[in-house]
C-alpha positions in Angstrom: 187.2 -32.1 58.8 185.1 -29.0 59.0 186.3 -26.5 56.1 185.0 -22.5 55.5 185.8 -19.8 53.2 186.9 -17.1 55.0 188.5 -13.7 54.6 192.7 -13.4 56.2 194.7 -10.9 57.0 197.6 -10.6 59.8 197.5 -8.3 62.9 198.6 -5.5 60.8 194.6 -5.9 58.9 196.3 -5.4 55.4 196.7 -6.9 52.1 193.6 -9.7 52.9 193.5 -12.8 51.0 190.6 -15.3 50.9 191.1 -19.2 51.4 189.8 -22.5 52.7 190.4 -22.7 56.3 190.8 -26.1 57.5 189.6 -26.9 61.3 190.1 -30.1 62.4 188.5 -31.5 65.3 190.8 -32.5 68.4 192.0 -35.7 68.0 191.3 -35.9 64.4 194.7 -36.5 62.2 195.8 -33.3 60.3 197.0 -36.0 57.3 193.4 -35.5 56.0 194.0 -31.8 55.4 197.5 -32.4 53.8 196.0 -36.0 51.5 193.0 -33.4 50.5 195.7 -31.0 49.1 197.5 -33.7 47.0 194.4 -35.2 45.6 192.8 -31.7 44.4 195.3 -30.5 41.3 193.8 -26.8 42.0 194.5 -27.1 45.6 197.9 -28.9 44.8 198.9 -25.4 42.8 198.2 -22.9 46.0 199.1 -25.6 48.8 198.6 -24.9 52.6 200.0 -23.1 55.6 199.4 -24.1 59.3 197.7 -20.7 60.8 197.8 -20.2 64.6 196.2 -16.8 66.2 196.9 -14.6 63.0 199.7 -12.7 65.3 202.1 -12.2 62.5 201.7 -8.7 61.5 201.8 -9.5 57.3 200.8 -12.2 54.8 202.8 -15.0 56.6 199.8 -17.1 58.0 197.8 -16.6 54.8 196.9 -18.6 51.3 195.1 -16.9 49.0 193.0 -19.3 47.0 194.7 -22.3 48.8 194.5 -24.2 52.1 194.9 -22.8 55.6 195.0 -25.6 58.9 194.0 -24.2 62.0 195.4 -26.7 64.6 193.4 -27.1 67.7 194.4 -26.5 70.9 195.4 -30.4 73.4 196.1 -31.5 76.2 200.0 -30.7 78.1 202.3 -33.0 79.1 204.5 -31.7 82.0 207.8 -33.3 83.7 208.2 -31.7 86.7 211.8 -33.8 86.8 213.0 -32.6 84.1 211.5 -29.3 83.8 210.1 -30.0 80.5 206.5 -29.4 78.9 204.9 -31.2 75.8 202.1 -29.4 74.2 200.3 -29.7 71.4 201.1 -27.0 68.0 197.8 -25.1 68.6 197.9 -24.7 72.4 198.7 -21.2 73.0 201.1 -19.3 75.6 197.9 -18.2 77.1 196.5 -21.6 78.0 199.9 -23.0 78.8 200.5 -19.9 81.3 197.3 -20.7 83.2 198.7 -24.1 84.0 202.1 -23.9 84.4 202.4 -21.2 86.4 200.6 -22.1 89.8 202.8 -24.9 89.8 205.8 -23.0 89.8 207.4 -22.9 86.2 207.2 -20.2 83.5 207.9 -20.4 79.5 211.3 -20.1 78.6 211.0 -17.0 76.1 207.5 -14.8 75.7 207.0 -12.3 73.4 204.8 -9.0 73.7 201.4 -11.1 73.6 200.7 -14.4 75.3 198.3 -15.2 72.2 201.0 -17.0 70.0 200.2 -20.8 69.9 203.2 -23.3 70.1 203.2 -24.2 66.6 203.5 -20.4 65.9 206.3 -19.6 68.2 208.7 -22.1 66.6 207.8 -21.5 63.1 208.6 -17.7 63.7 211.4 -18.8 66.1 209.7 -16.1 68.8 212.2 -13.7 71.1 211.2 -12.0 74.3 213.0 -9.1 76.4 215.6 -12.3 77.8 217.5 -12.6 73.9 220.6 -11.3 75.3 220.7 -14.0 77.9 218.4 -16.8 77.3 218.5 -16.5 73.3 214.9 -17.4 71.5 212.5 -19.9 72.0 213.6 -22.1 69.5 216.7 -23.0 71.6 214.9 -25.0 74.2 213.1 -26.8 71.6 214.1 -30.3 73.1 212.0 -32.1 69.9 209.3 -31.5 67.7 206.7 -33.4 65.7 206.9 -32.8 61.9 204.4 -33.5 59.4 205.9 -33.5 56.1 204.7 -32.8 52.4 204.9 -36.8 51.8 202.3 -38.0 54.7 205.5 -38.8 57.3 205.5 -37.4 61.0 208.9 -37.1 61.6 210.2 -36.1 65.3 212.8 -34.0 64.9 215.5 -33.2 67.6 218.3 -30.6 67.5 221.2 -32.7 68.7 219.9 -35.9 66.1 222.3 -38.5 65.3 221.1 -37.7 61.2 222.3 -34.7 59.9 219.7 -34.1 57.9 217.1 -34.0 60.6 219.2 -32.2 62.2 218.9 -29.4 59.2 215.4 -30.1 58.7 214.6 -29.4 62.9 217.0 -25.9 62.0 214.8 -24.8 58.9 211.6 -25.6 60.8 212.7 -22.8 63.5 212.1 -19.9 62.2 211.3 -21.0 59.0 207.4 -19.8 59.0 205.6 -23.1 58.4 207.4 -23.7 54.7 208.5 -27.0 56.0 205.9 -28.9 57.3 202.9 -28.4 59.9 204.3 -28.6 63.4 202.0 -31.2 65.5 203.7 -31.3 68.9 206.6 -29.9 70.8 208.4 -30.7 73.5 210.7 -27.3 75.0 212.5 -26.6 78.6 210.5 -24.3 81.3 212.4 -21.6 83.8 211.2 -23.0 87.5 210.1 -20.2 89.7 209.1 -19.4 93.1 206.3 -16.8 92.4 204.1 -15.5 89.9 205.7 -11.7 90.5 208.5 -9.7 88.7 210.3 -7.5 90.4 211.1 -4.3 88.2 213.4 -1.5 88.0 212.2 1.4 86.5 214.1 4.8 84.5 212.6 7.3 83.0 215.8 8.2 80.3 216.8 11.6 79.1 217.1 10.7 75.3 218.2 8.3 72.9 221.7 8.0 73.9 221.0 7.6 77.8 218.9 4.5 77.3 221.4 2.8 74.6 224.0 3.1 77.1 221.7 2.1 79.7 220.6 -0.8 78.2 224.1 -1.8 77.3 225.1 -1.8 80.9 222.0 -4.1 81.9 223.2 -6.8 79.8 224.9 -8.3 82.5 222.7 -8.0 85.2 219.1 -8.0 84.4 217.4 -11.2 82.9 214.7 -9.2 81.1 215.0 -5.6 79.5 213.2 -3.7 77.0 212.6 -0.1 76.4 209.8 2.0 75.5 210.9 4.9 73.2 209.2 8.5 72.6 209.2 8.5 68.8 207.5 12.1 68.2 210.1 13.8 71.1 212.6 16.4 69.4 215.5 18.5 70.4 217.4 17.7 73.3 214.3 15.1 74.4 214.9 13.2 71.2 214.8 9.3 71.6 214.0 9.8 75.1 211.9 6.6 76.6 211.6 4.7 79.6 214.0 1.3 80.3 212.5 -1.4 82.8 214.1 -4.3 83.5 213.1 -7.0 85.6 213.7 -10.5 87.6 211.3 -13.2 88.6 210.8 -12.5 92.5 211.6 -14.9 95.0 209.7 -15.9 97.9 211.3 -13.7 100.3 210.4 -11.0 97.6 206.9 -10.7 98.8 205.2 -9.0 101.7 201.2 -8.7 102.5 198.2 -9.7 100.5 200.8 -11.8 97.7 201.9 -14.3 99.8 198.7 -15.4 100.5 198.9 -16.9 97.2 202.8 -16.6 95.6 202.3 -18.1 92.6 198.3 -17.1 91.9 198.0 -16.2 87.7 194.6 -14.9 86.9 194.9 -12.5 84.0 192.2 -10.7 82.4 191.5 -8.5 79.6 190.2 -4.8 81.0 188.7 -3.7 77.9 188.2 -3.7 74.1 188.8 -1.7 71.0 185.6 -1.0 69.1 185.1 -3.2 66.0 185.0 0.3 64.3 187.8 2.9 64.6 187.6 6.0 62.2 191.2 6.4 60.2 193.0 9.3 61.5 193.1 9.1 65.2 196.5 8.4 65.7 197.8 11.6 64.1 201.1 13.2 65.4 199.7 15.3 67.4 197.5 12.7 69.3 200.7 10.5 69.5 203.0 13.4 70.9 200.2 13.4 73.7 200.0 10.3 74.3 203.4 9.7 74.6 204.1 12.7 76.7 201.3 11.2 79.0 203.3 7.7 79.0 206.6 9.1 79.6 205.5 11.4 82.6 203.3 8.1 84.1 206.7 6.4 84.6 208.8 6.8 87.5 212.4 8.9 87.0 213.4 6.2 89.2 211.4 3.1 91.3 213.6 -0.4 91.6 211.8 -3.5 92.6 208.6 -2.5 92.3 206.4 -5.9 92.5 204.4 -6.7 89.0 202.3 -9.2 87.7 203.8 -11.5 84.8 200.8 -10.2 82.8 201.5 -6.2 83.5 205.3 -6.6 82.4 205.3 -9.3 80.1 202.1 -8.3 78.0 200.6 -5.2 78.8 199.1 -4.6 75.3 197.0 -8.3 76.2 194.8 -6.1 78.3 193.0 -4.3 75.7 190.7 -7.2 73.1 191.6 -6.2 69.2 193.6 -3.5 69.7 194.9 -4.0 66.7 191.6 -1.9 65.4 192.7 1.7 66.8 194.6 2.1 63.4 191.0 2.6 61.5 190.1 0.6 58.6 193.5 0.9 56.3 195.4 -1.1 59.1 199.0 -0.9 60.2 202.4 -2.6 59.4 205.4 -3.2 61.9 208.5 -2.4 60.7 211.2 -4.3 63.0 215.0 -4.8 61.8 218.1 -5.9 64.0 221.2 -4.7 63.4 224.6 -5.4 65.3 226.3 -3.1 67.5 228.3 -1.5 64.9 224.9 -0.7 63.5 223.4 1.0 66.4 223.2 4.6 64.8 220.8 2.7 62.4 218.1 3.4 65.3 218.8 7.0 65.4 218.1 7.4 61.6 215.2 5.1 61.7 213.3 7.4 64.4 214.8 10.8 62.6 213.4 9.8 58.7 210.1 8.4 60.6 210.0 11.9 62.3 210.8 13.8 58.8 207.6 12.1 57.5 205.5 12.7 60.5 205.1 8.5 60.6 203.1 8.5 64.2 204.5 5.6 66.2 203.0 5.1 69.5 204.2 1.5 70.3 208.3 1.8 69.6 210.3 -1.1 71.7 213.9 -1.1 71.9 215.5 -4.5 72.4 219.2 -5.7 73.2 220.2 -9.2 71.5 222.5 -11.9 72.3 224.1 -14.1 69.4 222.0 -15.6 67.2 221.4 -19.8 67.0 222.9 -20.7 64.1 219.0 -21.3 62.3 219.0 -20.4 59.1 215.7 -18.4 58.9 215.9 -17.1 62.7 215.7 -13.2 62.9 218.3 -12.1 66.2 221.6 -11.3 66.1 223.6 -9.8 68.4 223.0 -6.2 69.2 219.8 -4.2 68.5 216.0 -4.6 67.4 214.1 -1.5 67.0 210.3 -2.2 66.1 208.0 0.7 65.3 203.7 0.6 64.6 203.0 2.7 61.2 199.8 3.1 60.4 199.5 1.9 56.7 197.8 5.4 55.5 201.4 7.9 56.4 202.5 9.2 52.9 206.0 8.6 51.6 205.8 5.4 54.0 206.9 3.3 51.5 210.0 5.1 50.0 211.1 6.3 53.3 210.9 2.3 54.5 212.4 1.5 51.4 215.3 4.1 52.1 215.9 2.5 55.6 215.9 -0.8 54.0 219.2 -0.1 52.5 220.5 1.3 55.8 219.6 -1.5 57.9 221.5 -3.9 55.3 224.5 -1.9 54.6 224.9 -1.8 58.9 224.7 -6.1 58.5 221.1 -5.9 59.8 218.0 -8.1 58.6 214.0 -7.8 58.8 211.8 -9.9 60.6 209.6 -12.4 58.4 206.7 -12.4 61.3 206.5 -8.9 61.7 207.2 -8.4 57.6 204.8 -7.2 55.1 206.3 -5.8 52.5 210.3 -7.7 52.3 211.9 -8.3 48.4 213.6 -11.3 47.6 216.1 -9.0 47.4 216.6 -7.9 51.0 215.8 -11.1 52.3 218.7 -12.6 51.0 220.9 -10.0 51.9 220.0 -10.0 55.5 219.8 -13.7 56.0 223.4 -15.2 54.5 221.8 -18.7 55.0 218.9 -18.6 52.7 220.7 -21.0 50.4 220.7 -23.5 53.3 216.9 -23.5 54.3 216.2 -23.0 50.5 217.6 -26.7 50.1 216.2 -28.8 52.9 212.4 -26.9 51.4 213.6 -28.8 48.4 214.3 -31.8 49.5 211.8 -32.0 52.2 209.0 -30.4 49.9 209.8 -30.7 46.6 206.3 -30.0 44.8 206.1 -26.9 47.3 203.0 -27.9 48.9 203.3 -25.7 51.7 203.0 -22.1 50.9 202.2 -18.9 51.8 201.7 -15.3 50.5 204.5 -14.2 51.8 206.5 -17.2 50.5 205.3 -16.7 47.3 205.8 -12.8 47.9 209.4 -13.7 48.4 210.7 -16.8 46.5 210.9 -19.2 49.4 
């Protein structure tokens, strides 16, 4: 198995760790990896973590002075009759999109980036802009393929006739790779006629208008997101633009897209430089940039005909963008609350204003109930997610000082996004840490799989 030193950080470029990343060639049995963590006593004392894309935002995906497994991407396995696809755990979205697609099916639940590999979706139990009616993606998990701290694959299924495979299959959704390295999956698709959305469009007055707004959607649109102004004041404050969307049928589609409905050929249009000076996203270049946004959109446009990449992952366009924070990086800070909660949002974008934190990239979300998973991050209500660049001062108290708002409202952080979490606020936002804390123990007792952000937080 070919090994390398190499330097890790999440998207977010902060708080790097060095480790031994693990690559094994396709085919080749990940056991190796985990049998050359037992045998080394040093390695046995920092462990491993399964690594996908590095999409997680903080220190989840990384093992400083341990072991870190890349999985490689395989072959799919896809049952048309019962609308299913197997893939391997390093296969990502992207890859699985390019196939699936032109043959009329589409991935139950996407986030923000098709760069997320399978393995990496389950393990941080992804959601999309269909929560509120389709829930996340670890709820069409129909099995998974488990490899465990004592050399065992185990296939794991949610409805299993053992109850503790059926808590072990719960802890490994969502539970950011602490139990074991996910091999293989097999999860339910969404069958489709084309590879077009068809989107409404409103351009909101302020925060209040799209809240409602969104509310009302809940109903009636299977995807819905909105796109808040975080530097607009006044009687503009909160203001942002709401789309909502369907996949479009056939009849749907006029001129040069039917001469190929369910064509998918996304690209990437540019790329940030591998240089960005710090202080380029400043207030001031925010407040234009999101005046510019906010003007772009429509007051009002429904069923306007989109590609699955221009709605479902926009940001997928630009290579590295990560880099247009400068060298001291950027952190996500993204809580849910319920809807008793909601003026939680409100505060969050007034203290962020106090402090003049620039957030170009705020996404408001609606949320059905959660699944029951003990480490999963939605609830029912809203998730408010914001990109800070690292260098703001009073950052860290004025995060801090929302902290304690989001959990007094019954809200929690979430642990892909997170890079800065206490034990503390962990447990108070998930009330079923006890539960996952006990099948780690008996699944992994010597805590061979590890993390900085496990170790960060106790798990």
């Amino acid at each position: 198995m070919y090994q390398r030193n190499e330097l890790l950080t999440g998207w977010g470029r902060t708080a790097a760790s060095a480790a031994t990343v693990a690559l094994p060639a396709p085919g080749e049995d990940p056991r190796v990896a985990l049998e050359s963590v037992v045998r080394d006593p040093h390695r046995a004392a920092r462990g491993l973590v399964a690594r996908g894309l590095g999409r997680s935002y903080g220190d989840s995906a990384q093992n400083g002075g341990g072991l870190v497994l890349k999985l490689p991407s395989g072959g799919l396995l896809l049952d048309s009759d019962s609308g299913t696809l197997t893939a391997e755990a390093g296969t990502s979205l992207d890859e699985i999109l390019r196939v699936i697609v032109p043959q009329g099916w589409f991935v139950p639940v996407t986030p923000g980036t098709r760069y997320v590999t399978v393995g990496g979706a389950i393990a941080a139990d992804i959601h999309g802009k269909n929560h509120h009616r389709d829930g996340t993606f670890g709820a069409h998990v129909r099995s998974l393929d488990l490899l465990t701290a004592d050399g065992q694959v185990r296939t794991l299924r949610p409805d299993s006739a053992d109850e503790f495979e059926r808590d072990l299959f719960a802890a490994t959704v969502g539970g950011m790779g602490l139990t074991g390295v996910i091999l293989r999956a097999t999860f339910g698709l969404l069958p489709i006629e084309t590879s077009k959305i068809l989107v409404d469009t409103r351009r909101t007055r302020d925060l209040d208008d799209v809240m409602e707004r969104m509310v009302a959607a809940d109903d009636s649109a299977t995807y819905s997101v909105a796109w808040i102004d975080s530097v607009a004041k006044g009687k503009r404050f909160g203001r942002g633009v709401l789309t909502t969307g369907e996949h479009a049928p056939l009849a749907a589609l006029t001129g040069p897209d039917l001469k190929d409905p369910t064509g998918y050929n996304p690209s990437m249009l540019a790329s940030a430089p591998p240089f960005v000076p710090g202080g380029l996203l400043t207030p001031l270049t925010v407040r234009a940039f999101n005046e510019a946004w906010y003007r772009k959109a429509p007051l009002s446009r429904d069923a306007e005909v989109q590609s699955i990449p221009a709605f479902f992952h926009p940001l997928d366009g630009v290579g590295d963008w990560n880099r247009i924070y400068g060298p001291k990086g950027f952190l996500q800070y993204q809580f849910a609350v319920p809807d008793s909660g909601a003026h939680v949002v409100r505060l969050a974008l007034e203290e962020l204003q106090r402090i003049g934190a620039p957030s170009f990239l705020s996404v408001l979300k609606r949320f059905g109930p959660d699944n029951g998973f003990p480490l999963s991050f939605p609830m029912k209500g809203w998730t408010l997610a914001l990109d800070l660049p690292a260098a703001v001062d009073s950052l860290g108290s004025t995060l801090d000082s929302l902290d304690e708002a989001v959990l007094a409202a019954g809200g929690r952080f979430y642990l892909a996004k997170d890079s800065r979490t206490t034990p503390a606020t962990l447990a108070a936002g998930y009330p079923q840490i006890d539960r996952f804390r006990a099948v780690k123990a008996a699944i992994d007792p010597d805590h061979l799989f590890v993390s900085d952000q496990s170790r960060r937080l106790g798990l």
